[in-house]
C-alpha positions in Angstrom: 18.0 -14.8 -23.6 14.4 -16.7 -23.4 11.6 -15.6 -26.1 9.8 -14.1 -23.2 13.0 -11.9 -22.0 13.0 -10.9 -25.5 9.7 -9.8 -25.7 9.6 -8.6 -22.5 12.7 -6.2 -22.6 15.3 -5.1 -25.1 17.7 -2.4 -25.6 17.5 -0.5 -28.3 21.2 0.0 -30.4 20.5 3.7 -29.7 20.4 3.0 -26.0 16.4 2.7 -25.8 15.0 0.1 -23.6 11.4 -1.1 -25.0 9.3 -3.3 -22.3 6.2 -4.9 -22.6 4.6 -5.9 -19.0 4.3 -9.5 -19.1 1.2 -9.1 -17.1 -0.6 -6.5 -18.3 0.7 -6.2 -22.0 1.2 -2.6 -20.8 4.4 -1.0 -23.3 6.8 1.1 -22.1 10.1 3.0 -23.7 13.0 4.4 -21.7 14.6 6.8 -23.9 17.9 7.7 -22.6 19.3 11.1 -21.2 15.6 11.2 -19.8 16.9 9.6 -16.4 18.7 12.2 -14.6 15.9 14.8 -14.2 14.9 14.9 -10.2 13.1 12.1 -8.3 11.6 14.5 -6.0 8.5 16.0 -6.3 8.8 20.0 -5.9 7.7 21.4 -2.6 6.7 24.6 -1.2 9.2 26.4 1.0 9.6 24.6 4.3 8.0 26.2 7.3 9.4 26.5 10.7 7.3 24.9 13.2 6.5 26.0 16.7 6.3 23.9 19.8 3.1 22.0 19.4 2.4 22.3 15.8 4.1 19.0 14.6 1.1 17.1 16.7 -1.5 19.3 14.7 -0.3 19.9 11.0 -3.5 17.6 9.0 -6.4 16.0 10.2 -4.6 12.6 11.0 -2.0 14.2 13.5 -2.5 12.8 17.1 -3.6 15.8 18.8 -6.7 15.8 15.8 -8.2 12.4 16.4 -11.9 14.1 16.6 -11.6 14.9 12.9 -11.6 11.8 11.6 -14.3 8.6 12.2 -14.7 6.8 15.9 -12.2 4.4 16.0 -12.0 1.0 14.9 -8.4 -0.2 16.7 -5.2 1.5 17.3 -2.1 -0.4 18.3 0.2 1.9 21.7 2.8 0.9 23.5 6.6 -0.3 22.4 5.1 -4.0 21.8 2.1 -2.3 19.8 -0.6 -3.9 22.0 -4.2 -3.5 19.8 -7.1 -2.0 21.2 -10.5 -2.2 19.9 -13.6 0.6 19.6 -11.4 3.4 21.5 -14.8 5.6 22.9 -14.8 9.3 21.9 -13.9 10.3 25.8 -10.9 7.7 25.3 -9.2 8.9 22.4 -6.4 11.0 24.0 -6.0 8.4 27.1 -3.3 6.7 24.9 -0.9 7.8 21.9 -1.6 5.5 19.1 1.2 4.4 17.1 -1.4 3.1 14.6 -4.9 4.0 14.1 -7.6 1.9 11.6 -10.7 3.9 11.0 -13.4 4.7 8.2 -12.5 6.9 5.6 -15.0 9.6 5.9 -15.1 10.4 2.1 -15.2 6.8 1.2 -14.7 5.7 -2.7 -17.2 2.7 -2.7 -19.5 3.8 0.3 -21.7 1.9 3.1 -25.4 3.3 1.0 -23.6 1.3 -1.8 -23.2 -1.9 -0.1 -27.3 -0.8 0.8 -28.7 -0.2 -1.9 -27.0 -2.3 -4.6 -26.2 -5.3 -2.0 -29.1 -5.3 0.4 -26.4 -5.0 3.0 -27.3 -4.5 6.7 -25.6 -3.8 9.4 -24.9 -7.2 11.6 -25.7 -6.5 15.5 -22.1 -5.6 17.1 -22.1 -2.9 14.5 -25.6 -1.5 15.6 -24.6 -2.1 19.6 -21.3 -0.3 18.6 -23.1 2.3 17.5 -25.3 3.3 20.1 -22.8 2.8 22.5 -21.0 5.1 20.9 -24.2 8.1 20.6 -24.5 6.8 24.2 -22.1 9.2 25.7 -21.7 13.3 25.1 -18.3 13.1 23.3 -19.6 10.5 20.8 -22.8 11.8 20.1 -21.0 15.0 19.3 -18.4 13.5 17.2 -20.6 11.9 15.0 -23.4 15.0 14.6 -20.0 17.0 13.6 -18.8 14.5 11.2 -22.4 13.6 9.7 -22.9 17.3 9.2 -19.6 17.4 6.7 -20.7 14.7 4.7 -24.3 16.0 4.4 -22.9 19.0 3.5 -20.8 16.9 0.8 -23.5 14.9 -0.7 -26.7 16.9 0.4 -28.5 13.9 2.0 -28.6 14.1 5.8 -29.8 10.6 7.1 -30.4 10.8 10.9 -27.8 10.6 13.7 -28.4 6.8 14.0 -27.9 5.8 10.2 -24.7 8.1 10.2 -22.9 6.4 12.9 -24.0 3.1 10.8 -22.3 4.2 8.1 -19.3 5.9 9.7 -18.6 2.5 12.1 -19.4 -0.1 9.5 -18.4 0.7 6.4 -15.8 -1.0 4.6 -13.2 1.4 3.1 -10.8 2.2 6.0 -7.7 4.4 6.7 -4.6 3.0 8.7 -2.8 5.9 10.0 0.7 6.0 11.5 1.6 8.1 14.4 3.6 10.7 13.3 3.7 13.6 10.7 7.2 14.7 10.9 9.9 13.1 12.8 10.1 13.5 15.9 12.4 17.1 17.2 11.3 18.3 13.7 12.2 21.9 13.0 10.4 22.2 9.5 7.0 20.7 8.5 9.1 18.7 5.1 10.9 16.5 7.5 8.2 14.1 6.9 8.0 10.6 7.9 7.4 8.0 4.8 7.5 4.5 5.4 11.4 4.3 4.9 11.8 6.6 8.0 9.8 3.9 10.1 12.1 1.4 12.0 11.8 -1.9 10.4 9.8 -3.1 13.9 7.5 0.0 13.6 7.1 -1.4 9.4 6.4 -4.8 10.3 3.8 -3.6 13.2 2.2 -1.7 10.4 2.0 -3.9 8.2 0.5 -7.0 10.2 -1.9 -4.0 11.3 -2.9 -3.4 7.8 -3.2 -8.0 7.3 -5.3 -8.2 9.8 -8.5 -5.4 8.9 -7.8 -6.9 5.4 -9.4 -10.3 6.9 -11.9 -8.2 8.9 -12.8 -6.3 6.2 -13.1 -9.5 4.1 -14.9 -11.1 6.3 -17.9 -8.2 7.1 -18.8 -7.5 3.6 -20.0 -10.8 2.2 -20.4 -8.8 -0.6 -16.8 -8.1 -1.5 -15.4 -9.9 -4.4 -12.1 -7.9 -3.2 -10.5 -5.6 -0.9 -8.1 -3.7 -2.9 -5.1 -2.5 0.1 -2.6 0.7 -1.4 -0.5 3.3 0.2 -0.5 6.9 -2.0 2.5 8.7 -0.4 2.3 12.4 -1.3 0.1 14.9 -3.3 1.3 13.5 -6.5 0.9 9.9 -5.7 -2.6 11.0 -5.0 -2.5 11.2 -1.4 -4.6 14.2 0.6 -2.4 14.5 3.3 1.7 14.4 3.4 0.7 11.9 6.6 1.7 7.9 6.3 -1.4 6.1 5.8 -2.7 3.1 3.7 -6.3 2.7 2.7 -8.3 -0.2 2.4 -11.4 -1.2 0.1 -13.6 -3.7 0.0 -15.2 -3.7 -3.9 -17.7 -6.2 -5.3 -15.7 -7.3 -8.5 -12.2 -8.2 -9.0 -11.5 -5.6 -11.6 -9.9 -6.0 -15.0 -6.1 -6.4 -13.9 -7.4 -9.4 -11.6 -9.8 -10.7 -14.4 -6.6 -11.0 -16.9 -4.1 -12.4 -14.2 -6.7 -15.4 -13.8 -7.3 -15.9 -17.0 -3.7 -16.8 -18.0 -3.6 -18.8 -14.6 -6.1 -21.2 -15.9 -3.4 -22.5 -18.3 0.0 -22.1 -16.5 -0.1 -21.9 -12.6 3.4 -21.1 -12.5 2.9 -17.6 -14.3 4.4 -15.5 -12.0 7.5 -18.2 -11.8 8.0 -18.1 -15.2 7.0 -14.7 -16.1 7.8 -12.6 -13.5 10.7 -14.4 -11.7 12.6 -16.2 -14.3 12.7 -13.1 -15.8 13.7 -11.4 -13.2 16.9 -13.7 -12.4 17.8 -13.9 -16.4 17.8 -10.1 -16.7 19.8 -9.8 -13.5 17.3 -7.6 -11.9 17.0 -9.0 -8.3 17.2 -6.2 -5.9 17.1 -7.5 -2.3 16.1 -10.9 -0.4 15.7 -12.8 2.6 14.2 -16.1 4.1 10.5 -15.3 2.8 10.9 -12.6 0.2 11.9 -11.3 -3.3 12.4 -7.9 -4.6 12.6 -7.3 -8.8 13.0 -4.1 -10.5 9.5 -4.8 -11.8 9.4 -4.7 -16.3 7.1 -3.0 -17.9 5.8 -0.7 -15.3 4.8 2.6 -16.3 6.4 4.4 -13.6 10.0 3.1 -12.0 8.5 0.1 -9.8 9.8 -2.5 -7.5 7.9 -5.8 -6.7 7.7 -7.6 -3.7 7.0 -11.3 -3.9 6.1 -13.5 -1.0 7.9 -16.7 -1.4 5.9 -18.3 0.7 2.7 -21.3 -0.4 0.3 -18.8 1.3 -2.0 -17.0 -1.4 -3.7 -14.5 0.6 -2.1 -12.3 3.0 -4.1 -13.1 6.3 -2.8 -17.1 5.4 1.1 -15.9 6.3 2.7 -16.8 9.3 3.9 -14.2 11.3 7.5 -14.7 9.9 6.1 -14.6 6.7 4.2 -11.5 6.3 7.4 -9.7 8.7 9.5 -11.2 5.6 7.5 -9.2 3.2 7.5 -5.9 5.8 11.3 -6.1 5.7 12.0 -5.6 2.2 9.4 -3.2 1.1 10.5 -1.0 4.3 13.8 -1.0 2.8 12.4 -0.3 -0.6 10.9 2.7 0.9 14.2 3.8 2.7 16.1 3.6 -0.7 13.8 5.7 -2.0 13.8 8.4 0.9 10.8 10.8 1.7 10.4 13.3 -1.0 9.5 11.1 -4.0 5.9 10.4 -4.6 4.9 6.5 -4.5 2.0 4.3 -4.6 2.3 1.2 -2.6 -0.1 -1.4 -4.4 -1.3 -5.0 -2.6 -1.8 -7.7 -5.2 -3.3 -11.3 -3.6 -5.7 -13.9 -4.6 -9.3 -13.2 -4.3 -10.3 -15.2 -2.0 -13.1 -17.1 -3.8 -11.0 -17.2 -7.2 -9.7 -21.0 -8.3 -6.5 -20.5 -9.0 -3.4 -19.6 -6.6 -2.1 -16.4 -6.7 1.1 -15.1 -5.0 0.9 -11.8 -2.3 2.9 -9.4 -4.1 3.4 -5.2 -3.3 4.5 -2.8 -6.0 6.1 0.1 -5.1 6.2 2.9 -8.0 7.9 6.0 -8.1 5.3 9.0 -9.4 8.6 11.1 -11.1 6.7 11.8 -14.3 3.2 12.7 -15.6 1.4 10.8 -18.4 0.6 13.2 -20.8 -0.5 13.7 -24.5 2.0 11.1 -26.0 0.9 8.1 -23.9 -2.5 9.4 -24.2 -2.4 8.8 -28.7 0.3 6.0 -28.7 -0.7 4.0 -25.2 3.0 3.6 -25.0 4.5 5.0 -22.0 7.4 6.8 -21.4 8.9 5.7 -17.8 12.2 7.6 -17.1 14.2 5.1 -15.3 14.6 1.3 -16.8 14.5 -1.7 -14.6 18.6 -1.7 -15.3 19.2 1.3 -13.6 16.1 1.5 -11.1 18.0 -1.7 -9.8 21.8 -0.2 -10.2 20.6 3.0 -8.2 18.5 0.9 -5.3 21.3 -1.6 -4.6 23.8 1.2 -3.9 21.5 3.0 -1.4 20.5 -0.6 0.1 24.2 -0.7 0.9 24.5 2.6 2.2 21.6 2.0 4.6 23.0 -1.6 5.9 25.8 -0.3 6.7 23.9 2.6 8.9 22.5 0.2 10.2 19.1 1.4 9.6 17.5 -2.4 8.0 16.1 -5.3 9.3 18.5 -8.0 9.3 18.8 -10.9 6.9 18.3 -8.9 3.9 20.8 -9.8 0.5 21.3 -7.1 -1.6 22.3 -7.3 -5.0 24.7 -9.8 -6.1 24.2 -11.3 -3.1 21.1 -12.4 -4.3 20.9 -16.1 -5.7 18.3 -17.8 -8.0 16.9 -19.7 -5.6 16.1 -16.7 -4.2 13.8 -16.5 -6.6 11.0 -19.4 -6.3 8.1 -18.9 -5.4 6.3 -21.4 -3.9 2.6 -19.9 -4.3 1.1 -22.6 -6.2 3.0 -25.5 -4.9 -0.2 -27.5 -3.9 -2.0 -26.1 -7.0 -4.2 -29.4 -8.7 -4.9 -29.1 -12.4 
């Protein structure tokens, strides 16, 4: 075993496993006969649903599109054709599989951008707009939705600067289609990611690429765009309704900050801390021509990781093959995991101003347990499952699924895997 293996994970004589992230110094213990308790989250009773009802359950379902922001894009049809700027009087002419729009609580908002940036709107956003208040359904879409935020933050700006900030901020929501699955009886037959096919995945995630780059590129301002999927109320999510969320901050923060700081003396960190480790320990999970999945070390919750094995840093720089490479095996991630167990999908990429190269990676974590008054005094953090067993237990129910028939093709599972699997090729044209 390596020094860094040994500092990065060891079992205890008593069965313990200690881990220490190697990126984030974060330390974690497994103590064992804590990793049997129930993955999934507890739920109310289920309730039967009547004919109608699984199109109107929250405020993202498709026959509620008024309660949420005018429209950005939406991808319809089988081949998930985009559309742009759906009108208010529009919005029920198609079925959108996938619909991009703003948040209308938004964690960094548009006055921010205003008031701390100078930031003003560039003319399509402005024409947009008053195309938009132009026609009865719009106006009356936004004077609704301006009215709930006023009511929120007690300012009420006028109808114009409201459909401003509702059309051009930069925090937006990427919604998928349905609720429940389709024929659903009972509102906990819910779809997560995992119950998407791996075409409807991929279409979801390129969605989710390319208002990344949009986003990017209409807040000069942005040092970031931080891009996460919180699956369930105890992953943080407000609705039980697939969605990601995208946005744009104007600092890296202090995870991104540390990562570059230990790039600027090895550029091959994530090689030889992340996937050298990975292949040592035995803790490859699933592969194919462009991807890597780990049972991540030193996580405080059970995560996978998803590496891109391509040069590309950012995800926007991908080729198509690429980023569907990445879709396949965090889609089957979220399959092994099923629908009931709260997760946060995290997006980690290079900035896009930063100097050195950084690989696209996605985390998915499993919220089974609640920090609480140990990790609080200690800062050492007690995560049920270890990476040993988080791997054991997704590689079985990989299998199962293959053989169902229910994953993209291509994907090794397991001891299928080989260490080549494992290089990443990120920083490839790196100079010193």
């Amino acid at each position: 075993m390596s020094d860094d293996a040994k500092q990065a994970i060891v079992r205890m004589p008593d069965g313990t496993v200690k881990q220490i992230g190697p990126l984030t110094g974060t330390r974690v213990w497994t103590v064992p006969g804590r990793a049997h308790r129930p993955l999934a989250a507890p739920r109310p009773t289920p309730r039967r649903l009547d004919t109608g009802d699984a199109e109107q359950l929250c405020a993202f379902c498709s026959d509620r599109y008024l309660e949420t922001t005018p429209e950005k894009a939406r991808l319809v049809g089988p081949d998930f054709e985009e559309v742009r700027a759906v009108p208010a009087a529009n919005l029920h002419d198609t079925v959108a599989e996938f619909r991009r729009f703003a948040n209308l609580f938004e964690i960094v908002s548009a006055e921010y951008w205003r008031e701390n940036h100078g930031f003003r709107q560039p003319a399509r956003v402005f024409e947009w707009a008053q195309d938009y208040l132009s026609t009865p359904q719009g106006r009356a879409h936004v004077e609704t939705l301006a009215a709930i935020r006023a009511a929120a933050s007690g300012v009420a700006p006028s109808l114009e600067e409201a459909a401003l900030d509702l059309l051009g901020g930069s925090h937006d929501v990427i919604v998928a289609r349905r609720h429940v699955v389709d024929g659903a009886t009972h509102d906990d037959q819910l779809v997560s990611s995992g119950e998407l096919t791996p075409d409807e995945h991929a279409a979801y995630i390129a969605f989710t690429v390319r208002s990344l780059a949009e986003i990017q590129a209409a807040q000069p301002h942005a040092a970031y765009v931080a891009v996460f999927q919180n699956w369930l109320r105890p992953a943080g999510a407000s609705f039980d309704h697939l969605h990601k969320q995208l946005v744009a901050i104007d600092e890296h923060g202090p995870q991104v900050d540390r990562e570059l700081r230990l790039l600027a003396s090895d550029h091959n960190l994530y090689q030889h801390r992340i996937a050298d480790l990975a292949v040592e320990q035995r803790l490859l999970v699933a592969a194919n021509g462009g991807a890597v999945a780990f049972a991540g070390v030193g996580h405080r919750y059970p995560a996978f990781e998803v590496y891109s094995t391509s040069d590309a840093n950012l995800p926007q720089e991908h080729s198509d093959a690429g980023i569907r490479a990445v879709s396949d095996l965090v889609h089957a991630l979220h399959a092994a995991t099923g629908p009931l167990v709260p997760t946060n999908e995290e997006w980690h990429y290079r900035p896009p101003e930063a100097a050195w190269p950084m690989p696209w990676r996605v985390v998915l974590k499993w919220r089974i347990s609640n920090p609480a008054g140990f990790e609080g005094g200690t800062k050492v953090h007690v995560n049920t499952i270890d990476p040993w067993e988080l791997r054991r237990r997704a590689v079985v129910e990989l299998e199962r699924l293959r053989g169902e028939g229910r994953l993209a093709r291509g994907i090794r599972i397991g001891d299928e895997c080989v260490a080549s699997d494992a290089h990443l090729r990120y920083a490839e044209d790196a100079t010193e």
